[in-house]
C-alpha positions in Angstrom: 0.0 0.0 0.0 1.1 3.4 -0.9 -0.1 7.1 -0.4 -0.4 7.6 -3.9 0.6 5.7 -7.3 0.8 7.1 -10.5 -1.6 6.2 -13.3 0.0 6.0 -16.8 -1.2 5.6 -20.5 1.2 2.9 -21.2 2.9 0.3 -19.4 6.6 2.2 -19.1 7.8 4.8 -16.6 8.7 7.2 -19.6 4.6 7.1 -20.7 2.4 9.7 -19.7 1.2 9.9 -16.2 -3.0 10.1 -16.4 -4.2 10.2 -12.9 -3.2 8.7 -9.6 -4.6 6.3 -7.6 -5.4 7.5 -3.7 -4.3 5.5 -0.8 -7.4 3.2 0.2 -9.0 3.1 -3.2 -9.9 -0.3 -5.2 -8.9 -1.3 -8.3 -9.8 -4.1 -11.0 -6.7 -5.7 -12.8 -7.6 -5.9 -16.4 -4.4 -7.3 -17.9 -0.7 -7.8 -17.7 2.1 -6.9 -19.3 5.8 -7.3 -18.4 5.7 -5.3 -14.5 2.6 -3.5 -16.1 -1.0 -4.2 -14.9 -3.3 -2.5 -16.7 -5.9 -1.2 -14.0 -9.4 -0.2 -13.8 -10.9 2.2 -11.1 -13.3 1.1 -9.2 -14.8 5.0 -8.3 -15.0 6.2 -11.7 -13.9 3.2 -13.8 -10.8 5.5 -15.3 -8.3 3.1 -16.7 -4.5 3.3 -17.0 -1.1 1.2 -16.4 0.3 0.8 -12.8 3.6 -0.6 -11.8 2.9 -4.2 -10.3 4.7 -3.6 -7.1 2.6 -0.7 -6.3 -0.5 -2.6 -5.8 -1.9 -4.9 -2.9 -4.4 -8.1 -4.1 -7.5 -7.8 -2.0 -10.6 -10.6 -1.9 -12.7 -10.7 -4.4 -15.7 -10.1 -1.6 -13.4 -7.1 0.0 -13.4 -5.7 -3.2 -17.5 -5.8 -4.2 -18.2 -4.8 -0.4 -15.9 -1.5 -1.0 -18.0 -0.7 -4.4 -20.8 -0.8 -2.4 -20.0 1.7 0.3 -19.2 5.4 0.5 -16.0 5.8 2.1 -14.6 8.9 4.4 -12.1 10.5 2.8 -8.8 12.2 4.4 -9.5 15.5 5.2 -6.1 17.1 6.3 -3.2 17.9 3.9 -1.3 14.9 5.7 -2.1 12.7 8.1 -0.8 9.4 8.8 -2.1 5.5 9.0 -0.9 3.1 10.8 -0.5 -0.2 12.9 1.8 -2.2 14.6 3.9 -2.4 11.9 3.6 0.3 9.4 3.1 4.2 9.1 2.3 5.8 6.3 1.6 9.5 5.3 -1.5 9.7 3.4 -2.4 12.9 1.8 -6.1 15.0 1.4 -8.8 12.9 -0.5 -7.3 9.6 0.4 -10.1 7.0 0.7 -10.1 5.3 4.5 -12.6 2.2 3.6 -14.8 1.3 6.5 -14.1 4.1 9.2 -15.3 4.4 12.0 -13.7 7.7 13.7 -10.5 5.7 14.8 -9.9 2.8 12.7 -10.2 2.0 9.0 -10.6 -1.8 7.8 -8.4 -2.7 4.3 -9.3 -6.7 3.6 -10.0 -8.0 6.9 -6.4 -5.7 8.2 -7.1 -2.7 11.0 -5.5 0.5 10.7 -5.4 3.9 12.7 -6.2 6.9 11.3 -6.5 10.4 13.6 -6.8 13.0 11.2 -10.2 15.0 9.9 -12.0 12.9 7.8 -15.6 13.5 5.8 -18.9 11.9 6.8 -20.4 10.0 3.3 -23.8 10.2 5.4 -23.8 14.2 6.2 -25.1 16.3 3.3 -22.7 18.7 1.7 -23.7 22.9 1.8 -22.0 24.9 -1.0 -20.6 27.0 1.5 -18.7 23.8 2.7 -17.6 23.2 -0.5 -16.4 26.2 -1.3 -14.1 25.6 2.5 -12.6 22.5 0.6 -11.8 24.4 -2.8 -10.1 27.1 -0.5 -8.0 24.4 1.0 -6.1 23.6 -2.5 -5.3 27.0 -2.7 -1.5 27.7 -4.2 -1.1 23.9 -4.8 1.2 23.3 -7.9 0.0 21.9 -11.3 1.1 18.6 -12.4 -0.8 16.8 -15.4 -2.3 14.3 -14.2 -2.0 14.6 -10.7 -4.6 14.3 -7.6 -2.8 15.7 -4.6 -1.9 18.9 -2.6 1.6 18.8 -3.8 0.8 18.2 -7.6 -2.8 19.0 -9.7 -4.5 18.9 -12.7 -7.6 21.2 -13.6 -9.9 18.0 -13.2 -8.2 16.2 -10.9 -8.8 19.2 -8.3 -12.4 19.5 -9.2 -12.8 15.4 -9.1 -11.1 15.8 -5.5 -13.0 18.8 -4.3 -16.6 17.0 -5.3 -15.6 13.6 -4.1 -14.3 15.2 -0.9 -17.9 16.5 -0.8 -20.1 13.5 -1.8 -20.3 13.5 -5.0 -17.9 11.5 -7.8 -17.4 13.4 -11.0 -15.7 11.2 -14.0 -12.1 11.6 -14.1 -11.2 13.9 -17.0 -12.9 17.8 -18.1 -14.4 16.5 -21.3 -16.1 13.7 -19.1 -16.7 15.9 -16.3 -19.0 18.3 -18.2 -21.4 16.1 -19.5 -23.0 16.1 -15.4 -25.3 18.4 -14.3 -27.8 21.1 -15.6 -26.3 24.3 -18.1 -26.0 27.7 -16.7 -26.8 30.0 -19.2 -24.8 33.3 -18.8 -21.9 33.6 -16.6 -23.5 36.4 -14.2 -26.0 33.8 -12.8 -23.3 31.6 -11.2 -23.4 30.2 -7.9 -20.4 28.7 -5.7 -19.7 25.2 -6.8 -21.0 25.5 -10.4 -18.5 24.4 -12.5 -17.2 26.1 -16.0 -16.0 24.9 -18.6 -13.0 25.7 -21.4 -12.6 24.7 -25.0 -9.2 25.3 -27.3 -9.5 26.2 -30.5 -11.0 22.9 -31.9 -13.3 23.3 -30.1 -12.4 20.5 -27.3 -13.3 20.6 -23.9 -9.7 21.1 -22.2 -10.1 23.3 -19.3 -12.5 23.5 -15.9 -12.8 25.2 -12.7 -14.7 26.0 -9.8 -17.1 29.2 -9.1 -16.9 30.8 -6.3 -18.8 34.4 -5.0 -18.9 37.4 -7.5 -18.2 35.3 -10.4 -14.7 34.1 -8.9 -13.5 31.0 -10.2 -10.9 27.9 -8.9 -8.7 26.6 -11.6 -5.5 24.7 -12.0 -3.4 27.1 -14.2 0.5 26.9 -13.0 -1.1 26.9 -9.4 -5.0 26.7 -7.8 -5.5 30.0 -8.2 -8.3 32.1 -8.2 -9.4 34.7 -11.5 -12.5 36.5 -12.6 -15.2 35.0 -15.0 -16.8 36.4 -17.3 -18.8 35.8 -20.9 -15.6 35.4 -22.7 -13.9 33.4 -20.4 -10.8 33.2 -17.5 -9.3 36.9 -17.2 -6.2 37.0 -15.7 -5.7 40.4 -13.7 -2.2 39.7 -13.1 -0.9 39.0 -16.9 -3.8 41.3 -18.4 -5.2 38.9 -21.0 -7.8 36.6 -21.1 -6.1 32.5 -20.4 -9.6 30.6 -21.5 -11.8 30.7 -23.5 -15.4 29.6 -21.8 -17.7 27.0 -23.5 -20.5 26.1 -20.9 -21.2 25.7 -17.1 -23.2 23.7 -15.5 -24.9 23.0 -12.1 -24.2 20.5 -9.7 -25.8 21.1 -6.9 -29.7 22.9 -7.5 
């Protein structure tokens, strides 16, 4: 078990890193290939290669009973799990199957875990959600990446929503096929999320609204712009950085 293991589009080290997978999360081995396995997700069935030693076997019954649960998720930057024999850090958004406010339950193996952690069973208030976006705040971008020291544009809105309740697909251009369109970008609300095309047209780019048309986005760092019709405007550089295609509603 690791914190975090990286996700890649082919089975080599030199191959483009897609996503990572979080400490606690399940995964379906699809194939294998040398010390490849290529690996499906089971929260939102993204698929990639993963070194082989970077992966623990669970049950086959561990693994249905985790599909069918909602899982607390790490809520501090780092925090640490541990028993008798192991500690290891474990970063925000890692999943901690099967907790119970002290102790988290991997394939029939107890752990402790001390940190903040989310409640599945507690509804989410855009206001909170907003709190979590604000935590990611000056995190660096890495394509590909899902953690507080390394984020993509989706992979922070993927981790601010599941963090909150709710799993989003993996990628922008799956990401903005959920939800209901907001027509014009002065009838935001916090949480809504926009979205960015390039110039074919692809959906490339998305971020998180906040107050006064204010909007999250991985760009360099999580930083925070203005919205408007035409898109991202970047005070600091003077120019506009996206161009916006759509927005859409998560929560009503």
């Amino acid at each position: 078990m690791l914190s975090l293991v990286p996700m890649r589009a082919e089975p080599s080290d030199k191959a483009e890193m897609v996503t990572q997978v979080l400490f606690g999360e399940c995964l379906e081995v699809l194939s294998k290939q040398g010390n490849w396995v290529q690996v499906q997700l089971a929260s939102d069935e993204y698929r990639g290669w993963i070194d082989y030693k970077q992966y623990v076997p669970v049950s086959v019954a561990y693994f249905q009973e985790w599909k069918a649960a909602q899982h607390p998720r790490a809520l501090d930057i780092v925090q640490v799990v541990s028993n008798a024999d192991m500690r290891l850090p474990v970063g925000i958004g890692a999943y901690l199957p099967f907790f119970d406010g002290m102790s988290l339950r991997i394939d029939g193996q107890s752990y402790q875990y001390s940190g903040r952690a989310t409640n599945p069973a507690v509804p989410v208030t855009t206001a909170q959600l907003t709190k979590v976006a604000l935590g990611f705040l000056k995190a660096p971008y890495l394509w590909g990446g899902k953690s507080m020291f390394g984020i993509d544009c989706s992979g922070f809105t993927q981790q601010v929503y599941g963090l909150c309740g709710f799993q989003l697909p993996r990628d922008a251009s799956q990401q903005v096929a959920v939800g209901e369109e907001v027509h014009f970008a002065t009838q935001t609300q916090p949480g809504d999320l926009a979205y960015f095309a390039n110039d074919e047209g692809r959906i490339t780019h998305v971020g998180i609204m906040l107050e006064g048309q204010q909007i999250m986005h991985a760009h360099g760092e999580i930083r925070i712009d203005t919205l408007d019709h035409n898109g991202i405007y970047n005070a600091e550089r003077k120019r506009y950085s996206h161009n916006l295609r759509i927005i859409k509603r998560i929560f009503s």
